[in-house]
C-alpha positions in Angstrom: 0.0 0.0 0.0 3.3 2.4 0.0 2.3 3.3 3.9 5.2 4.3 6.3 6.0 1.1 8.5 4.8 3.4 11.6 1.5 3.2 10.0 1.5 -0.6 9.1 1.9 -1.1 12.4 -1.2 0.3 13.6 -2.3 -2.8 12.6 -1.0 -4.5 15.7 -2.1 -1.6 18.0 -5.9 -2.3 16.0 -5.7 -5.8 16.9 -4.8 -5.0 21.0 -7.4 -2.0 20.8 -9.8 -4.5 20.0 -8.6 -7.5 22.1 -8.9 -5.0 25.5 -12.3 -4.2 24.2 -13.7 -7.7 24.0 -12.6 -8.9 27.4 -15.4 -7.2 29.7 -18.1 -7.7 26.8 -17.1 -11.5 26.6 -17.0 -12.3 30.3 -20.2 -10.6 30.9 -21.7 -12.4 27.7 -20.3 -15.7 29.0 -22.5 -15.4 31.8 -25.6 -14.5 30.1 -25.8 -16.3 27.0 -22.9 -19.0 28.1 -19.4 -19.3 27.1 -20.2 -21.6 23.9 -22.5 -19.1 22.0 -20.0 -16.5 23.2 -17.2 -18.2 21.6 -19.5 -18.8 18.2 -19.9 -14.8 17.7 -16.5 -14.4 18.7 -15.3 -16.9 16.0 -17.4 -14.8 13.3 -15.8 -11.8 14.4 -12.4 -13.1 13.8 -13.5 -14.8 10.1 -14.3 -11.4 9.5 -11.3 -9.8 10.8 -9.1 -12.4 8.9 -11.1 -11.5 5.9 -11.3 -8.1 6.0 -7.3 -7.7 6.2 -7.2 -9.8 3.0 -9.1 -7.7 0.6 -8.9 -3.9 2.2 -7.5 -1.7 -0.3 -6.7 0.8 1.8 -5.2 1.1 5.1 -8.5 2.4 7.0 -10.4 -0.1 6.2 -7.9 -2.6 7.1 -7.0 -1.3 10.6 -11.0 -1.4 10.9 -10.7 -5.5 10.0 -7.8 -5.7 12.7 -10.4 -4.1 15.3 -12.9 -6.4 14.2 -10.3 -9.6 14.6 -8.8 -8.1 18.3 -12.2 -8.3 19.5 -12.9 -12.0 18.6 -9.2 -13.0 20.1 -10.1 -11.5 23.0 -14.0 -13.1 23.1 -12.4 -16.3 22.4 -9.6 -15.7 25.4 -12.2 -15.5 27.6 -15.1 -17.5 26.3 -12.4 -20.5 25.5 -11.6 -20.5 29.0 -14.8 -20.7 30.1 -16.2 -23.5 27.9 -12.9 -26.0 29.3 -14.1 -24.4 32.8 -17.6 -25.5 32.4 -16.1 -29.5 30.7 -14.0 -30.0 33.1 -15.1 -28.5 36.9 -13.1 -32.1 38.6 -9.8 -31.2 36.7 -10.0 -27.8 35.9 -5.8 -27.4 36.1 -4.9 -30.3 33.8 -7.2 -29.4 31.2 -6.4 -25.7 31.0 -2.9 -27.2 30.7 -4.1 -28.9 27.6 -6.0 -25.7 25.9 -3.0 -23.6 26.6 -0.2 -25.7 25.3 -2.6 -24.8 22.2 -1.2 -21.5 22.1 2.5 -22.2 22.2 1.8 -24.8 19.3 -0.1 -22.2 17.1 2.8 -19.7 18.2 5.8 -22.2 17.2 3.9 -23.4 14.1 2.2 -19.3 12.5 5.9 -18.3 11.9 7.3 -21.4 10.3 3.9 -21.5 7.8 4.6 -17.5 7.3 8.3 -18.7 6.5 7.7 -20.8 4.2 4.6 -18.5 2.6 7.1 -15.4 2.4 9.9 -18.2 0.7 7.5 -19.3 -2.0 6.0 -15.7 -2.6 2.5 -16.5 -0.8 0.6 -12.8 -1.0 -0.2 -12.3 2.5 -3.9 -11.7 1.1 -3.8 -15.4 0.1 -2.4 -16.1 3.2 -5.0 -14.3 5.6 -8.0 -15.4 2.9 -6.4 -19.0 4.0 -6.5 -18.3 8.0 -10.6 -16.4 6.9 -11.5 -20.4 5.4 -9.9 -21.9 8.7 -11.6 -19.6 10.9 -15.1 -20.1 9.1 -14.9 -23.8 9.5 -13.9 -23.3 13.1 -17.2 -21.2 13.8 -19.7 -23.5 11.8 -18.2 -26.5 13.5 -19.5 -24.3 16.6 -22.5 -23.4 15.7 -23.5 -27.3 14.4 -22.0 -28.7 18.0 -24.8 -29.3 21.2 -24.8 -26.9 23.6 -22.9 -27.8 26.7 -24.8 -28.3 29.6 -24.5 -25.6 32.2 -23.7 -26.3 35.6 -25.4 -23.9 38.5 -23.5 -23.9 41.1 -24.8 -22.4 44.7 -21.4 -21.8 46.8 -22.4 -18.0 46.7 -24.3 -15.8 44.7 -22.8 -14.0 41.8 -22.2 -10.2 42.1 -20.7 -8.9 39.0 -17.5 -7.6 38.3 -17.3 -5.2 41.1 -18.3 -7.8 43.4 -15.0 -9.9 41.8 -12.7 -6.4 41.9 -13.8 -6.4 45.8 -11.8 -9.5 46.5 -7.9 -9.9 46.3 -7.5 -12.8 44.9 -8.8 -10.9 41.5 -6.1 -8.2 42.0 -3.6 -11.2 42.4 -4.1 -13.0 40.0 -4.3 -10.8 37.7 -1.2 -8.5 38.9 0.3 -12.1 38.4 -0.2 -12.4 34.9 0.4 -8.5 34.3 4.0 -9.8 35.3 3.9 -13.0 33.3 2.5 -12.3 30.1 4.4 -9.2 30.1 7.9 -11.1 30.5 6.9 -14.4 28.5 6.0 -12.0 25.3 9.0 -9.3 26.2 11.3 -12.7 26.1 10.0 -13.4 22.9 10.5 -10.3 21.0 13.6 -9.6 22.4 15.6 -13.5 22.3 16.6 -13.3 18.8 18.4 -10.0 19.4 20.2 -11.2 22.4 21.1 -14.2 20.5 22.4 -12.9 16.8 24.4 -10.2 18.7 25.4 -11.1 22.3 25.8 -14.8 21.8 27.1 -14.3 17.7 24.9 -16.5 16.2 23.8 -16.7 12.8 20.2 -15.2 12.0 18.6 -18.6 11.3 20.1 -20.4 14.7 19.0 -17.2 16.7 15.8 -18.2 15.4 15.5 -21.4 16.0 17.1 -20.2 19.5 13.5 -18.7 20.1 11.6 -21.4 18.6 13.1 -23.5 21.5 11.8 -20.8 23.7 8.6 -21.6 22.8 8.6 -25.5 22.5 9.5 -25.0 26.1 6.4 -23.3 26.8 4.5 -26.4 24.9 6.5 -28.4 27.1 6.0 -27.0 30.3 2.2 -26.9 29.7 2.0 -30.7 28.8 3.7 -31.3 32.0 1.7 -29.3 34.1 -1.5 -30.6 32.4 0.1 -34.3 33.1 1.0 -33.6 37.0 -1.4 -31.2 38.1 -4.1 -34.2 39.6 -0.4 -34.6 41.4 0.5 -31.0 42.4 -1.9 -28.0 43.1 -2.0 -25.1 40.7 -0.8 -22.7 43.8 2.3 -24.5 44.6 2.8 -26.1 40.8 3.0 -22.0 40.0 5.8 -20.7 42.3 7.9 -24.0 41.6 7.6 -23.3 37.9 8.4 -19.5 38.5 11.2 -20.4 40.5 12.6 -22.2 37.8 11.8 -19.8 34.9 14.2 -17.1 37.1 17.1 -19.7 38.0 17.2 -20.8 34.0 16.9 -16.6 33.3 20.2 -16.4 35.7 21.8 -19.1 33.9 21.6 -17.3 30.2 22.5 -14.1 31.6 25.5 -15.8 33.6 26.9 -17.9 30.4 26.5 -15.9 26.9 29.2 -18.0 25.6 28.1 -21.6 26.3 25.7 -22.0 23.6 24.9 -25.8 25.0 23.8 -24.3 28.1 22.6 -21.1 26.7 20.3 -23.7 25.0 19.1 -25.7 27.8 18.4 -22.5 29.6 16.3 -20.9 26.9 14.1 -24.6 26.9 13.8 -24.3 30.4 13.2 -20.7 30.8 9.8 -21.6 28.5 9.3 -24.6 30.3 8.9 -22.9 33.9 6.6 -20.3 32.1 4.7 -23.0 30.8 1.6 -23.8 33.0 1.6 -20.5 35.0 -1.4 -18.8 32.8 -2.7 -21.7 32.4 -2.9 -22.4 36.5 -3.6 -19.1 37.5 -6.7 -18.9 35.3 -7.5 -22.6 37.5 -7.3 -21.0 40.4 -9.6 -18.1 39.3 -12.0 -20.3 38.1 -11.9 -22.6 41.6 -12.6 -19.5 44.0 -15.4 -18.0 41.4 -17.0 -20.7 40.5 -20.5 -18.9 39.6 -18.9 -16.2 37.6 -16.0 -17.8 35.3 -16.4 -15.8 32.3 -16.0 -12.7 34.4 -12.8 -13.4 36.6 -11.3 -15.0 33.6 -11.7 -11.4 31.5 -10.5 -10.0 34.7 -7.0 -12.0 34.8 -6.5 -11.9 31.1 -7.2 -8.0 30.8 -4.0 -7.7 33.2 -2.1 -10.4 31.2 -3.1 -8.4 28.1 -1.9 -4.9 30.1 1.3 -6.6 30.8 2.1 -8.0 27.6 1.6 -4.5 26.1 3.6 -2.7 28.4 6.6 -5.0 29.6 8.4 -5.9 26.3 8.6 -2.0 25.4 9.9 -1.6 29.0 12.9 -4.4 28.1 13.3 -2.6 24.7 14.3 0.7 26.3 16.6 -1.1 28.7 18.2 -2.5 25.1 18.7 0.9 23.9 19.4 3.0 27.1 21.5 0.5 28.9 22.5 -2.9 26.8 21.2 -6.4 26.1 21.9 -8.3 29.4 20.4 -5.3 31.3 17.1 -5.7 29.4 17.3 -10.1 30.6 18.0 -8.6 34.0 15.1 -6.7 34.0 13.0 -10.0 32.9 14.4 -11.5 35.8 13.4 -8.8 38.0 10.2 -9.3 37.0 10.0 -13.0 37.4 11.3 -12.9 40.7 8.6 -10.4 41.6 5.9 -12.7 40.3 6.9 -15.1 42.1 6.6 -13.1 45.4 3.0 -11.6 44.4 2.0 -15.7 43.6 2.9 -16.3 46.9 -0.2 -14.1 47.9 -2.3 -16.4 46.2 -2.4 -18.9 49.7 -2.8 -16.1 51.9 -5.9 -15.1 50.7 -9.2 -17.1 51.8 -11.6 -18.4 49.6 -14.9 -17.0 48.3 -16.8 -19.7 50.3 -14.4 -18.9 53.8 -15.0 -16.2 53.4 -18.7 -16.2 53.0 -18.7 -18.4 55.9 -17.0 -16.2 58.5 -19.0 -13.5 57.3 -22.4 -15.3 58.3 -21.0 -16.6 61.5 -19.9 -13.0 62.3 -23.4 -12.1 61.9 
């Protein structure tokens, strides 16, 4: 379109603008006309998106198709949640595990099929027209699938979203994944950089460097789906935090032993792995009438960090050097560690229902 690249990429800004939009909608929507039909109107919104961006001729109109698909992504964050929620109430860690590792497949497999799109000269119209199809067979597959049954569940009465902002554990959880989806997507950005000009690698091993990253992330979430009847999604949390920082330590510690620089970049995604994924769990567990609502709560902060953190780590790049910017990732890590910890020291919805009736 002979745009400057600022311009183009208002494209991502239209897709986030749209995703923050979408989260109190769909969490509200999830618990009015249930998380299923939510998820089938976010689906369309998202074939339209994809669709959109592959035959605007201009630039308006195309930003206006990357609202449109931020506000299914971010219907579908929430509304996906909320239909595994509803599935699976007597394993609700383990399968979250399972939806989530989704994600890191999708994000390990959209830039290899890109690669390979740009190498045979795919038009990215053809390409997004491609992802429209997908998407449309997604949301008639949807539409033609039974209802699931909803549960009702009587350990307290719902109250809304300002009933949920009145308890901590919101704040928590979601100032948890402020820190982690922040970090995990600053990591991201920033690891081929650190890698092609710290470390000296060549473009294509930097890349697959980050790659690693994320078939860490698929790792660590199969894992914690596989041992979370074993471990609790509190406890599973900090010990994959805990790790995440001591494998940050090691790359910043070694940028010369690319064997161990490896193995730290696989773990580093690994101990990342099932924190969303748990921390949406524990939501779920402690608000069990109102799902779709503390789930948009937790991912709107995950959504704020993940806008805000890898710009922070960029400006420690430029102001201050490479190894600063991984030290401030670690920073951050360490502190989500210490605000996860808050997660046991706050009561449940039903204690604390309790003690308020037998106070009265």
């Amino acid at each position: 379109m002979g745009v400057p690249i600022d311009h183009a990429g208002l494209i991502v800004s239209a897709v986030s603008l749209g995703y923050f939009a979408a989260l109190t909608i769909a969490g509200e929507a999830s618990e009015k006309i249930g998380p299923q039909t939510t998820m089938s109107t976010a689906m369309v919104l998202a074939t339209a998106g994809f669709f959109g961006i592959a035959v605007a001729p201009i630039l308006a109109l195309m930003l206006a198709s990357a609202f449109v698909m931020g506000l299914g992504f971010g219907a579908v964050d929430v509304a996906g949640n909320a239909v595994v929620v509803e599935l699976n109430r007597a394993r609700l860690a383990s399968a979250l595990n399972y939806l989530h590792l989704m994600f890191g497949v999708g994000a390990l497999l959209g830039p290899i099929i890109v690669g390979f799109a740009l190498a045979a000269h795919v038009s990215y119209a053809a390409l997004f027209g491609a992802g429209a199809g997908v998407s449309a067979a997604v949301t008639i597959t949807l539409f033609t699938t039974p209802q699931t049954a909803r549960e009702i569940h009587l350990a307290h009465e719902a109250g809304g979203f300002l009933s949920i902002l009145a308890h901590p554990l919101a704040w928590i959880l979601a100032t948890v994944l402020f820190l982690y989806v922040g970090t995990e997507n600053g990591i991201g950005a920033w690891l081929f950089l650190l890698l092609h000009v710290r470390s000296a690698l060549s473009e294509s091993i930097s890349s697959w460097g980050v790659s690693l990253y994320w078939g860490g992330l698929i790792a660590g979430r199969f894992a914690g789906a596989r041992l979370a009847h074993r471990i609790a999604p509190r406890p599973f949390t900090l010990m994959a935090s805990i790790l995440a920082a001591a494998a940050l330590a090691l790359l910043i510690a070694t940028p010369d032993a690319h064997a161990i620089t490896a193995a730290a970049i696989f773990l580093i995604g690994f101990g990342y792995g099932p924190i969303f994924p748990n921390m949406v769990a524990v939501g779920a567990e402690q608000f069990p009438a109102e799902v779709g609502r503390i789930t948009s709560i937790v991912v709107a902060g995950g959504a704020l960090g993940g806008a805000f953190v890898p710009w922070l780590m960029g400006h420690e790049i430029v102001v201050a050097g490479l190894d600063r910017s991984m030290l401030l990732a670690l920073a951050i890590t360490l502190l989500m560690t210490l605000v996860a910890l808050g997660t046991f020291r706050v009561p449940s919805i039903e204690r604390a229902n309790a003690s308020q009736r037998s106070g009265a």
